[in-house]
Kinemage of the C-alpha trace (Angstrom):
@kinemage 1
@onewidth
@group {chain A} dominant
@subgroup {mainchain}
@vectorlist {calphas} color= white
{ca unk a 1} P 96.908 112.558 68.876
{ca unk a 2} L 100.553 111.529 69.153
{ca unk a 3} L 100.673 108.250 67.253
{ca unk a 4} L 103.759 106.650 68.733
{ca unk a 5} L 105.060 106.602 72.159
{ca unk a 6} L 108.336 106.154 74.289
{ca unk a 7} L 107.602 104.726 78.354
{ca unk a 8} L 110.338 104.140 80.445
{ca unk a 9} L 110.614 101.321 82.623
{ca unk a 10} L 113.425 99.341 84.514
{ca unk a 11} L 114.288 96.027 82.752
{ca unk a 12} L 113.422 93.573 85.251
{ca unk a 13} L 111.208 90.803 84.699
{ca unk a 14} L 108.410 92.564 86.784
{ca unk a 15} L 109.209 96.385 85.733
{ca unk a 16} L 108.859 94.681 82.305
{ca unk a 17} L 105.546 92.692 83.166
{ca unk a 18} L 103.898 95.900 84.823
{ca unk a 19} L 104.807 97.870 82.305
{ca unk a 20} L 102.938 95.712 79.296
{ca unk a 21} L 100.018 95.602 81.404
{ca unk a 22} L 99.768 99.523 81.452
{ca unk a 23} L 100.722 99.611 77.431
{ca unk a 24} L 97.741 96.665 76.900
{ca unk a 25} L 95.510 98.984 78.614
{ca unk a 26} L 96.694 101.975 77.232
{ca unk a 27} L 95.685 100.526 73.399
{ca unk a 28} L 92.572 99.040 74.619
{ca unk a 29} L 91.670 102.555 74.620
{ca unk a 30} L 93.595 104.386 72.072
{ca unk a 31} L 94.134 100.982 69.298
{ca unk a 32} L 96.145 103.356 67.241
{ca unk a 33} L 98.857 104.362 69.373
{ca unk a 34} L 102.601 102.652 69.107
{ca unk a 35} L 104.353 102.388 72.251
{ca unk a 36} L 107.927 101.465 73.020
{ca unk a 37} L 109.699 100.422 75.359
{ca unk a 38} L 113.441 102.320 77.094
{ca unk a 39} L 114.836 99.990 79.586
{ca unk a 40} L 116.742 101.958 82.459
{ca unk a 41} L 119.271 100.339 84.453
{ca unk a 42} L 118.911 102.214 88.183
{ca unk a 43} L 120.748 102.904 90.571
{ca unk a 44} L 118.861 100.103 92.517
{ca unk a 45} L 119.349 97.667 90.153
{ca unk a 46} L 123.763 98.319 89.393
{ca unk a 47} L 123.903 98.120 93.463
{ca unk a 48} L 123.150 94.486 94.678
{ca unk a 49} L 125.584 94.881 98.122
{ca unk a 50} L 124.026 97.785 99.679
{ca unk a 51} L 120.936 96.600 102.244
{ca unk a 52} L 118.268 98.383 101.080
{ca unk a 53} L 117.200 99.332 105.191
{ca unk a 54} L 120.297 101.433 105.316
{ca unk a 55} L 119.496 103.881 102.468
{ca unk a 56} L 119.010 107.369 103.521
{ca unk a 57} L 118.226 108.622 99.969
{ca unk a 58} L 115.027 108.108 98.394
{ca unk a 59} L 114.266 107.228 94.620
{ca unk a 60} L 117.058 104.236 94.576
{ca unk a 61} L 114.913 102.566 91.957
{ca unk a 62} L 113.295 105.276 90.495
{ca unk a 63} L 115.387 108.541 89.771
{ca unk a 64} L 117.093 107.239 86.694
{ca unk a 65} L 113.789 106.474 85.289
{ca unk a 66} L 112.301 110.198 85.969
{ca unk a 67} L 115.571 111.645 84.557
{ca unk a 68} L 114.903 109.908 81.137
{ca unk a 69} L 111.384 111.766 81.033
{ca unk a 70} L 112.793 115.291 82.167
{ca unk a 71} L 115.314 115.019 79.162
{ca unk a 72} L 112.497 113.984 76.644
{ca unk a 73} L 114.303 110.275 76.078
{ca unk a 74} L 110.929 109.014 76.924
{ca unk a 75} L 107.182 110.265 77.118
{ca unk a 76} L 106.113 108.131 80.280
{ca unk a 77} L 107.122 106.113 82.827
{ca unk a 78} L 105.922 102.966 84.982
{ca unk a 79} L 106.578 102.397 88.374
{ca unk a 80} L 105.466 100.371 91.311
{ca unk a 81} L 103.816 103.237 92.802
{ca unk a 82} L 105.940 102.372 96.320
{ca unk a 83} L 109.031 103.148 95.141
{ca unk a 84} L 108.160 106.587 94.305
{ca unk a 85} L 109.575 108.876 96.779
{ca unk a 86} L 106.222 111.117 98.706
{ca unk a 87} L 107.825 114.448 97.392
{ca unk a 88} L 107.181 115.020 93.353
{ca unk a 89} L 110.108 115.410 91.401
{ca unk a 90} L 109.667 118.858 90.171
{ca unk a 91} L 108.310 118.284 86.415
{ca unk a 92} L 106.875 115.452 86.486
{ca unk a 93} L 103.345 114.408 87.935
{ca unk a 94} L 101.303 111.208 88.214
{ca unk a 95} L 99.093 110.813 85.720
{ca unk a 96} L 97.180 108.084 86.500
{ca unk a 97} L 96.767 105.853 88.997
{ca unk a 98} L 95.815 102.609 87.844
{ca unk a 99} L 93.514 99.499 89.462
{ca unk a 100} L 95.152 97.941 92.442
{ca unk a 101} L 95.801 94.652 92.850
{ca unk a 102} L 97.043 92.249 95.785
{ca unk a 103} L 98.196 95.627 98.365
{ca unk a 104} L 99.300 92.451 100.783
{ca unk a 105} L 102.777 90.665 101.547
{ca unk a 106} L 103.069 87.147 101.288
{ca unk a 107} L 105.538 84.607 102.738
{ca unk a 108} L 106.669 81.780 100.307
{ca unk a 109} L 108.941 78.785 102.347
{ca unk a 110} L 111.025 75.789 101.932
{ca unk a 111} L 108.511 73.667 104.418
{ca unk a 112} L 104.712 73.541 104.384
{ca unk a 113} L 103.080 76.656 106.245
{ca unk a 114} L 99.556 78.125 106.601
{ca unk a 115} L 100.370 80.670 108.870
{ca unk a 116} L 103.652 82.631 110.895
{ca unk a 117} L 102.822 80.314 113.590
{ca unk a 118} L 103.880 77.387 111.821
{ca unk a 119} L 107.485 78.210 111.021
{ca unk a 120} L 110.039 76.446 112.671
{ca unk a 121} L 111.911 77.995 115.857
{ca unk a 122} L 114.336 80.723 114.940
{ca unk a 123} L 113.815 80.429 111.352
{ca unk a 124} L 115.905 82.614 109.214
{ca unk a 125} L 113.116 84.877 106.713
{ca unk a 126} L 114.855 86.819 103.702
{ca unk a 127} L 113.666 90.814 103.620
{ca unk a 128} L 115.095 93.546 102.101
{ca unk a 129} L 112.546 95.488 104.500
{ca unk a 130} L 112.491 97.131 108.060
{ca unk a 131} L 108.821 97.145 108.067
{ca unk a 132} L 108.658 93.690 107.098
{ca unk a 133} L 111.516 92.852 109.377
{ca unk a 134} L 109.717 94.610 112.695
{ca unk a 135} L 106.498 93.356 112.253
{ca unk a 136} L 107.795 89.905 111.776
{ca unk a 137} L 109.943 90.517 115.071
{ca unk a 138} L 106.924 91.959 116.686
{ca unk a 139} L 104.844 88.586 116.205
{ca unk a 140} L 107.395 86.004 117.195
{ca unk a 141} L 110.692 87.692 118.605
{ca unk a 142} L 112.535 84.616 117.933
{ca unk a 143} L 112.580 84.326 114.174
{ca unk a 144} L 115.642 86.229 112.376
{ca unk a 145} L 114.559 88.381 109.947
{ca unk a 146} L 117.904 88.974 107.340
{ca unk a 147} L 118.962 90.953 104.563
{ca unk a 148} L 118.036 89.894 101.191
{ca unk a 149} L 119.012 91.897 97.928
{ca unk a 150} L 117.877 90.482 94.201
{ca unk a 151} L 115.190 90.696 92.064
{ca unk a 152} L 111.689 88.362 92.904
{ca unk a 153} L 113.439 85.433 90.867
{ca unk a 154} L 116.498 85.942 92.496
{ca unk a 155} L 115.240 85.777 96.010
{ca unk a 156} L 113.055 82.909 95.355
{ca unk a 157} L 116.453 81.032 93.540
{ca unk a 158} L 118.248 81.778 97.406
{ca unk a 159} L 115.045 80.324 99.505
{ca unk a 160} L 115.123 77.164 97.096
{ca unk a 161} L 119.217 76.688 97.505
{ca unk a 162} L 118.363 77.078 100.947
{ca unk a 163} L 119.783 79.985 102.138
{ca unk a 164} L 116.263 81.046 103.717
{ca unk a 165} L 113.392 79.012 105.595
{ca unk a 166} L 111.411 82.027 104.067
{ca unk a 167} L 111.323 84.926 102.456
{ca unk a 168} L 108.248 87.740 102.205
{ca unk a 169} L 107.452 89.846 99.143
{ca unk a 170} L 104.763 92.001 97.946
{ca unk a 171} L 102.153 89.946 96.279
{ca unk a 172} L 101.811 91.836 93.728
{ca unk a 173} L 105.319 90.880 91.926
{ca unk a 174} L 104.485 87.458 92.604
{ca unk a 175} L 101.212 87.581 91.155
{ca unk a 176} L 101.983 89.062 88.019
{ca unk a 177} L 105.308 87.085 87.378
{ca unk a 178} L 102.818 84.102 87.412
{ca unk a 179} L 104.253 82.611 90.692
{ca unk a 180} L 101.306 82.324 92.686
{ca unk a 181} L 101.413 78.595 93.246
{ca unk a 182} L 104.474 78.937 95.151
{ca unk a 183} L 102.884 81.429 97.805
{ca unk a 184} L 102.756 79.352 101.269
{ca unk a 185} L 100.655 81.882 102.888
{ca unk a 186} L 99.764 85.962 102.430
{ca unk a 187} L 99.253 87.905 105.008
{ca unk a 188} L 95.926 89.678 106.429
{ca unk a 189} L 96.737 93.885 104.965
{ca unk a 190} L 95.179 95.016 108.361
{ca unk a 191} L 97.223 92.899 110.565
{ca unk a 192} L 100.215 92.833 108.484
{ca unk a 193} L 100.032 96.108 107.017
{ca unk a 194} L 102.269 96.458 103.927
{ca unk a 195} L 103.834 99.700 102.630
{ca unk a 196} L 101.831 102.721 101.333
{ca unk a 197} L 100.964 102.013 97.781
{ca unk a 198} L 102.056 98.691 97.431
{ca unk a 199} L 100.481 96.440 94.917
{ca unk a 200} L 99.880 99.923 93.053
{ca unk a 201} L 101.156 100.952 89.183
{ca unk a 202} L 101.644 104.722 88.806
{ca unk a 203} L 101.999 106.162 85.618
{ca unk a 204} L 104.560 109.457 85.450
{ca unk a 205} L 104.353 111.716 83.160
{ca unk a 206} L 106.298 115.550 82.098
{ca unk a 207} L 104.210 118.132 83.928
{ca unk a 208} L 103.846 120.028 81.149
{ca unk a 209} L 103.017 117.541 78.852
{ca unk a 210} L 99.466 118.378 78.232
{ca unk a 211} L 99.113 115.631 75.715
{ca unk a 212} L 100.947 112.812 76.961
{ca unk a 213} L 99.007 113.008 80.141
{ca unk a 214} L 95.637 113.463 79.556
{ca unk a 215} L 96.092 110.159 77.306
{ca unk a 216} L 97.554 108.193 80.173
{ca unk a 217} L 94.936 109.686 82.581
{ca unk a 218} L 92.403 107.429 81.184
{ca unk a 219} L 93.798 105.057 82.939
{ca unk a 220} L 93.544 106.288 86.152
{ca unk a 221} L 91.340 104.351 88.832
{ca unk a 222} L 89.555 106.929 91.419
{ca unk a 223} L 89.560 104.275 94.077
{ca unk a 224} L 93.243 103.362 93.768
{ca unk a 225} L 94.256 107.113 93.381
{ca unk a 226} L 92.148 107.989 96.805
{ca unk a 227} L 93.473 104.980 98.585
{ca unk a 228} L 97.090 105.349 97.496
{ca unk a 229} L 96.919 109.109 98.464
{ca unk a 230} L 96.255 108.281 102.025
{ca unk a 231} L 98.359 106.244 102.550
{ca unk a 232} L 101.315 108.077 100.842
{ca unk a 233} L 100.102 111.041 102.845
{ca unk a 234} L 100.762 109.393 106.078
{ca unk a 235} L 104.669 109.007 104.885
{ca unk a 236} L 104.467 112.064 104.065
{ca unk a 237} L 103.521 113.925 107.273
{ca unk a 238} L 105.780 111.570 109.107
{ca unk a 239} L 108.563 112.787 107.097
{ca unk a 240} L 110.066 109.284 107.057
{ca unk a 241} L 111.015 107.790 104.075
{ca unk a 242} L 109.979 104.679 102.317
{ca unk a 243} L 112.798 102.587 104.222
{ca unk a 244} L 111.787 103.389 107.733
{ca unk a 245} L 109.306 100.412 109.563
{ca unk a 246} L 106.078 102.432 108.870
{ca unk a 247} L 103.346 100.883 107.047
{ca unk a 248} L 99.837 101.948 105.750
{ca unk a 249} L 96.940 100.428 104.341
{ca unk a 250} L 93.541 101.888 103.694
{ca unk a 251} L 90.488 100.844 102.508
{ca unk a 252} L 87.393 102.126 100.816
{ca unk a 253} L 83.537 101.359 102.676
{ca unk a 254} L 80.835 103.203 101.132
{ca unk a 255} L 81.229 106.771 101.259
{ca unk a 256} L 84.243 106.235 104.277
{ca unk a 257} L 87.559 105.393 104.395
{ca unk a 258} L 89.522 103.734 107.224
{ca unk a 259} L 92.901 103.800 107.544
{ca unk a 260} L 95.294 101.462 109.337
{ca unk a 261} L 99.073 102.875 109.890
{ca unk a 262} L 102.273 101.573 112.151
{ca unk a 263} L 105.684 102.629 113.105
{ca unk a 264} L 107.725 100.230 115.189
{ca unk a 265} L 111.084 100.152 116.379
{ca unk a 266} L 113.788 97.541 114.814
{ca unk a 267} L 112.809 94.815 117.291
{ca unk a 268} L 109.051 95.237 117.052
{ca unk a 269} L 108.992 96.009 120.728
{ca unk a 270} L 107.696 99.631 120.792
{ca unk a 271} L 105.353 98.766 118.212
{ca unk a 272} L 102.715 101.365 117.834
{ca unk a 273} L 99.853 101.036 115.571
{ca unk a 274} L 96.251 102.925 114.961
{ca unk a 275} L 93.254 103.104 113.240
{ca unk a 276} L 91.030 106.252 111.974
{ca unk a 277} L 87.965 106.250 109.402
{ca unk a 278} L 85.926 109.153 107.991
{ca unk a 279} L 84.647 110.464 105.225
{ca unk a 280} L 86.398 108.836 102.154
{ca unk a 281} L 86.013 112.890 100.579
{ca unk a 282} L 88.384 113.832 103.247
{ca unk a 283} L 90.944 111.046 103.275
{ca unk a 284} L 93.955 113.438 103.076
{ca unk a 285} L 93.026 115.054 106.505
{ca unk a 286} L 92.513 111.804 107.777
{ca unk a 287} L 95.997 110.297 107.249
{ca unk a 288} L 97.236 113.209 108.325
{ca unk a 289} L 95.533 112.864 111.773
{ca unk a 290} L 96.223 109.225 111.606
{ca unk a 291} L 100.210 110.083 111.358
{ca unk a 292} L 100.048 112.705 114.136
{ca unk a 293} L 98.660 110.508 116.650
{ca unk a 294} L 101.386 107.590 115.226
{ca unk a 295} L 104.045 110.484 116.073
{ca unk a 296} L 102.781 111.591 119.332
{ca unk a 297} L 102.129 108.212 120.325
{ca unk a 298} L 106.187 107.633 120.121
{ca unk a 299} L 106.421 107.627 116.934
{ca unk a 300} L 108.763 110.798 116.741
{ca unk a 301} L 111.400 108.910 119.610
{ca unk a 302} L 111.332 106.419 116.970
{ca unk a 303} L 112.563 108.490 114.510
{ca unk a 304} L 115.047 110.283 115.849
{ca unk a 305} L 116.855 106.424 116.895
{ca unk a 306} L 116.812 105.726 113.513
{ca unk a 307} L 118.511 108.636 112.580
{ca unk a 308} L 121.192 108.363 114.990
């Protein structure tokens, strides 16, 4: 066994945090490995202007990363497993998978608030996301949801200079920044339904890596890998992109899965949302039944506004 190691990682705060907790676990199980660590500045992370909702190309956080594993500058990579665009970068593969965590969003405000209810008329929430943005319009049309950039320590600086009433993020950062006290609220995954694989860590290796790979794939959690599928695969059949206002969460019951999946419009008036549970064995022929009926539901009118 390779005795020393090379991941790849953005240099964020949080890239940084998820990526010690994969190289903990990683020598939990093999105590004699060395890993280090490349820091890659993305494209994601040089561009701070551009609002992330208007992005027609995928991989805006990721692709640097993946190109220092195709040249060999590194021997793995961690990502939050939502960034990853649906269609594999030819070479690489996902290893592993590993134990989710907080999948929900949660709203963190200047004033006390237990709920959406309880924000003040018209308040102004900080999102660098459409399907943040339409779900919040789709629950109280008056509040303003508006274009935030930054990493999680960033954003929450803006909310406490009081630029924001609110802002929502994934839980997920927050939780493993060690921010959870200032969390107002998180939302309910099924009513609020965050984006496909969020909360998630996926581990990227070189395809043909044999070695490399079958040492991260240790790591890998079936339930996470099953659940993360799905809901990637309903992205996937959509052919929509991780920027459009489609979200997906599913969940594990016994031997079934159920799956709960969304596309909306920008105003979160032609908000269209279903349901579908089956057998857990077949969960990638149940998101894709789930996104047909999303599509023919209105989901493909959708769509095609966006892309006009």
């Amino acid at each position: 066994m390779r005795k020393l190691l090379t991941v790849a990682t953005r240099g964020g705060r949080l890239a940084i945090a998820q990526t010690e907790i994969v190289i903990s676990a990683l020598k939990k199980i093999h105590p004699d490995i060395r890993i280090e660590t490349k820091k890659i500045t993305t494209s994601g992370d040089r561009d701070r202007r551009t609002v992330l909702w208007n992005l027609r190309d995928t991989g805006f956080f990721t692709s640097q990363v993946e190109d220092a594993l195709l040249t060999s500058d590194a021997d793995f990579a961690v990502h939050s497993f939502k960034d990853l665009p649906t269609r594999p970068r030819e070479g690489l593969t996902i290893a592993a998978v590993c134990e989710r965590q907080f999948a929900e969003d949660c709203l963190i405000a200047t004033d006390s608030a237990d709920s959406i209810e309880q924000l003040r008329q018209s308040a102004k929430i900080g999102t660098s996301s459409l399907r943040r943005a339409a779900q919040l319009k789709h629950l109280r049309e008056d509040l303003e949801p508006t274009s935030i950039r930054g990493n999680v320590l960033t954003r929450v600086r803006r909310l406490e200079e009081g630029k924001f009433d609110a802002i929502i993020l994934a839980r997920a950062g927050i939780e493993r920044l060690g921010l959870a006290k200032k969390i107002s609220f998180c939302f309910d995954p099924e009513q609020f339904i965050p984006a496909p694989a969020q909360g998630a860590l996926a581990v990227q290796t070189r395809s043909d890596d044999t070695t490399t790979t079958n040492l991260v794939a240790a790591l890998n959690d079936k339930k996470a890998s099953m659940i993360t599928f799905a809901e990637r695969q309903v992205l996937t059949t959509m052919q929509c992109g991780c920027h459009a206002p489609v979200g997906a969460f599913a969940r594990i019951d016994g031997d079934d899965m159920e799956i709960t999946a969304f596309i909306s419009d920008l105003q979160g008036q032609n908000f269209i949302r279903r349901r579908i549970k089956g057998p857990a064995a077949q969960a990638g022929k149940l998101a894709k039944k789930l996104a047909s009926q999303l599509l023919h539901a209105g989901g493909t009118e959708i769509l095609d506004d966006l892309q006009r």
